[in-house]
Residue frames as qw, qx, qy, qz and C-alpha x, y, z in Angstrom:
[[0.271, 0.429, -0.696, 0.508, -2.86, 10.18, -10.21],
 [0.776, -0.426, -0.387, -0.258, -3.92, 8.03, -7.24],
 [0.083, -0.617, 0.606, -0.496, -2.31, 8.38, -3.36],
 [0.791, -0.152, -0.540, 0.243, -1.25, 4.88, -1.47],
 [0.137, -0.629, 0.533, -0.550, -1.36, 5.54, 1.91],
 [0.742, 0.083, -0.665, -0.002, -0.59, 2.00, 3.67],
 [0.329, -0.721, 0.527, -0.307, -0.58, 1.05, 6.99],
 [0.741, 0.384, -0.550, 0.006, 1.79, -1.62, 7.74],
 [0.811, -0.567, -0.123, 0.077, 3.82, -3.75, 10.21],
 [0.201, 0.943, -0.213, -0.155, 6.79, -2.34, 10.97],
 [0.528, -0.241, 0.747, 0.324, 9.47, -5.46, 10.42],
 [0.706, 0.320, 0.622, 0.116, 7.75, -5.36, 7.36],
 [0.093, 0.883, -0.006, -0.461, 8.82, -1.90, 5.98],
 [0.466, -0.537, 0.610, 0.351, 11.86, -2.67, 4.46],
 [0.298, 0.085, 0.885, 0.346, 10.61, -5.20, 1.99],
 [0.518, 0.658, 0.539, 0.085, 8.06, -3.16, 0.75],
 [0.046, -0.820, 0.332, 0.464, 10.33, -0.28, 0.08],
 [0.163, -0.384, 0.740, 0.528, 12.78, -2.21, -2.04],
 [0.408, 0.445, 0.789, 0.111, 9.63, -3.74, -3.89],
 [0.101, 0.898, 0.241, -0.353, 8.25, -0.42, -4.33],
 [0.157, -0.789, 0.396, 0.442, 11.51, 0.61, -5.86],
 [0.232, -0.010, 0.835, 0.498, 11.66, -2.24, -8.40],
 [0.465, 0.557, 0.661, 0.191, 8.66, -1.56, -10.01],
 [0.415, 0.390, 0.395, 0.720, 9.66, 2.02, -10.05],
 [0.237, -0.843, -0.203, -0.438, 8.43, 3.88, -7.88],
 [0.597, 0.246, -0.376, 0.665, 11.19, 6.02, -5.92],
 [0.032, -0.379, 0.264, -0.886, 9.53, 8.62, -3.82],
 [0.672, -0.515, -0.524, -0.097, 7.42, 7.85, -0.49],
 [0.183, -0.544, 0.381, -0.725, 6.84, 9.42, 2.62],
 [0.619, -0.219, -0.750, 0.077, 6.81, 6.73, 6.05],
 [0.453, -0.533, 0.270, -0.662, 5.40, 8.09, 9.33],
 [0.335, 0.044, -0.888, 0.312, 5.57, 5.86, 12.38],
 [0.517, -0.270, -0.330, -0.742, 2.26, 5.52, 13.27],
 [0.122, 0.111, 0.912, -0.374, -0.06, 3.88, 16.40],
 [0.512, -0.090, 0.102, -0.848, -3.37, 2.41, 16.32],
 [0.350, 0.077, 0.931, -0.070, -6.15, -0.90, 16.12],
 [0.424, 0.091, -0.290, -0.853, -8.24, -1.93, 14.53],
 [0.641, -0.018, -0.682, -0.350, -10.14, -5.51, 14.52],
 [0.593, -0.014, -0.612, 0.522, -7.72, -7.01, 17.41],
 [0.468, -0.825, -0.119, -0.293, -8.62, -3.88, 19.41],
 [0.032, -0.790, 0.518, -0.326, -4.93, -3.92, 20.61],
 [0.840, -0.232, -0.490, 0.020, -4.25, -7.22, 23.25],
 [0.591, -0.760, -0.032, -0.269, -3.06, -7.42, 26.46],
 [0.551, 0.543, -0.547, 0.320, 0.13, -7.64, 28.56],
 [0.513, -0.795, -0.311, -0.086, 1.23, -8.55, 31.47],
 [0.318, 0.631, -0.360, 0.609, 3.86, -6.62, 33.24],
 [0.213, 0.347, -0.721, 0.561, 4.90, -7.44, 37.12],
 [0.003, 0.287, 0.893, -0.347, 1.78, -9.15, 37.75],
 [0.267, 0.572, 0.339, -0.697, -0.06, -6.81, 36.80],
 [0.459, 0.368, 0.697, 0.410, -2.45, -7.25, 33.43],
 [0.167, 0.614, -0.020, -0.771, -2.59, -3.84, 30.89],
 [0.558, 0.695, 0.448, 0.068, -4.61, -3.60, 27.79],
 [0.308, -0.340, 0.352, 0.816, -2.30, -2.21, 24.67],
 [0.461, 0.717, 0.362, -0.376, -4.63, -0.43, 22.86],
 [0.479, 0.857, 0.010, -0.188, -2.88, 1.03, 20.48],
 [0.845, 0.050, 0.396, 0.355, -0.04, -1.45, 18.57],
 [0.204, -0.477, 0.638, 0.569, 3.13, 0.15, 16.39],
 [0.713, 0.531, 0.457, -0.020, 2.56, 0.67, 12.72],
 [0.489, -0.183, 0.469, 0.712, 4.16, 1.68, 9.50],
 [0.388, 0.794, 0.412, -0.224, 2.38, 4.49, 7.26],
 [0.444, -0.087, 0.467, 0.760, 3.61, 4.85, 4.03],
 [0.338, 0.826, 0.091, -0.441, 2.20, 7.77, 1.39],
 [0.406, -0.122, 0.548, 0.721, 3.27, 7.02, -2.18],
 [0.468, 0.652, 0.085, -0.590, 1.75, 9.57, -4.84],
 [0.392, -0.217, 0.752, 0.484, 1.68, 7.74, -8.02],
 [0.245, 0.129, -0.480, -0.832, 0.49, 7.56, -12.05],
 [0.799, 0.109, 0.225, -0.547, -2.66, 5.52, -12.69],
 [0.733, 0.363, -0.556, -0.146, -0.96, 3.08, -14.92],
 [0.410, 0.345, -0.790, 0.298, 0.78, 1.79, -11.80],
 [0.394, -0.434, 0.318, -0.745, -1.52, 1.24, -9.51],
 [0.909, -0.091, -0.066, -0.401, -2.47, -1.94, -9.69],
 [0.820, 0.202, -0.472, 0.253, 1.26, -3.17, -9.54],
 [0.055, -0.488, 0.348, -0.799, 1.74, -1.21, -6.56],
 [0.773, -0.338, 0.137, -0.519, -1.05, -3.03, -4.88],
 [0.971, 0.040, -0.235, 0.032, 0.00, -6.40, -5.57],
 [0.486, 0.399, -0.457, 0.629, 3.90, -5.69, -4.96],
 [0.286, -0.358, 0.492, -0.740, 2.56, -4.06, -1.20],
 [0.821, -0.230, 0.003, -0.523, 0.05, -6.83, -0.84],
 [0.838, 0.213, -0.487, 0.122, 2.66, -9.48, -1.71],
 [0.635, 0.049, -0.592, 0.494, 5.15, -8.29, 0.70],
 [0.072, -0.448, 0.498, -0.740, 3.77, -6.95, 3.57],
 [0.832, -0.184, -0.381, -0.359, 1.57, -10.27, 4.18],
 [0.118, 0.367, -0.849, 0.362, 2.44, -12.31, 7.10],
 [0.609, -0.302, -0.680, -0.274, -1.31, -13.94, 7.55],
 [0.328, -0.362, -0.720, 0.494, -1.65, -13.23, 10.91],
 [0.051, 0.815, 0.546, 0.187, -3.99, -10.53, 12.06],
 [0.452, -0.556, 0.235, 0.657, -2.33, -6.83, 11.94],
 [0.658, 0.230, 0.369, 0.615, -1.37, -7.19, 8.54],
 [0.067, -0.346, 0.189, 0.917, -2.77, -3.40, 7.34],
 [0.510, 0.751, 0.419, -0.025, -4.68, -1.86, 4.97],
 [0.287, 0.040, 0.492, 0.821, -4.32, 0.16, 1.50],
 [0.197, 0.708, 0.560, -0.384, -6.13, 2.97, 0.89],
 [0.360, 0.192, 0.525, 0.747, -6.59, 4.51, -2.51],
 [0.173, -0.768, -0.243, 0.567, -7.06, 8.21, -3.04],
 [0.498, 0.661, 0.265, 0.495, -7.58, 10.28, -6.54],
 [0.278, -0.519, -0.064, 0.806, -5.09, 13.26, -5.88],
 [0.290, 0.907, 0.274, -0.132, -6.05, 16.55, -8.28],
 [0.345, 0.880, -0.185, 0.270, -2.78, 17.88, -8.52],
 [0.743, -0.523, -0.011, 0.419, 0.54, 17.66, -7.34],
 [0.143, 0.979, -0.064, 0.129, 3.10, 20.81, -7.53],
 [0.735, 0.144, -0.114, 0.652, 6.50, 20.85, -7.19],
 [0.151, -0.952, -0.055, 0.262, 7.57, 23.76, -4.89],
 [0.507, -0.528, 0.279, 0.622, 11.23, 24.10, -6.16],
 [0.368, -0.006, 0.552, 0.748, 10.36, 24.08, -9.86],
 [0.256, 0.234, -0.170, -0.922, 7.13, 24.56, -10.29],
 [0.269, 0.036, -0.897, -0.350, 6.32, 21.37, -12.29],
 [0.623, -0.105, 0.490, -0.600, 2.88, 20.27, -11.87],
 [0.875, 0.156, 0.072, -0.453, 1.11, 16.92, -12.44],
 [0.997, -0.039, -0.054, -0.048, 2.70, 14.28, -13.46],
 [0.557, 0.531, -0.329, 0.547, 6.50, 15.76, -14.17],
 [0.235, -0.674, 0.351, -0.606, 5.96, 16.58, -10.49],
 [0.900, -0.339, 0.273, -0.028, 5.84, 13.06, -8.83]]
């Protein structure tokens, strides 16, 4: 089992949900999320006065999934949350050990 934890733009959320959901994969935790990274934030200016925005609105999804699907998962999040400009996000991939079900029990896979 392998944790996707994505960070995205957030106009772009939407569309990777409903991907996400066509290939099958229904469960996913999104946290609204600040930070930079390359871009180092950029700059505004606000009644004459110029302020560095350091830290830019993001979209942080967690999806715990099987190994077979990982690789459509990437593509399907790479496809749509592209927008070529700089921002876009990363995808970080994480081997999980176990995953437990608190209500039933169920572990490992019968639990995602």
């Amino acid at each position: 089992m392998k944790l996707l934890k994505c960070i995205i733009q957030p106009h772009k959320l939407e569309q990777v949900k409903d991907a996400l959901n066509d290939i099958g994969i229904k469960g996913m935790t999104v946290t609204e999320v600040k930070g930079y990274g390359r871009q180092r934030g950029h700059k505004e200016i606000y009644r004459g006065l110029e302020y560095n925005i350091f830290f830019l609105p993001k979209i942080e999804i967690e999806v715990a999934i099987d190994d077979h699907l990982v690789d459509e998962a990437i593509k399907v999040i790479l496809e749509n949350a592209h927008t070529g400009h700089i921002g876009d996000g990363k995808i970080f991939i994480m081997d999980i050990q176990n995953v437990i079900r608190i209500r039933t029990g169920e572990q490992g896979q019968d639990a995602l």
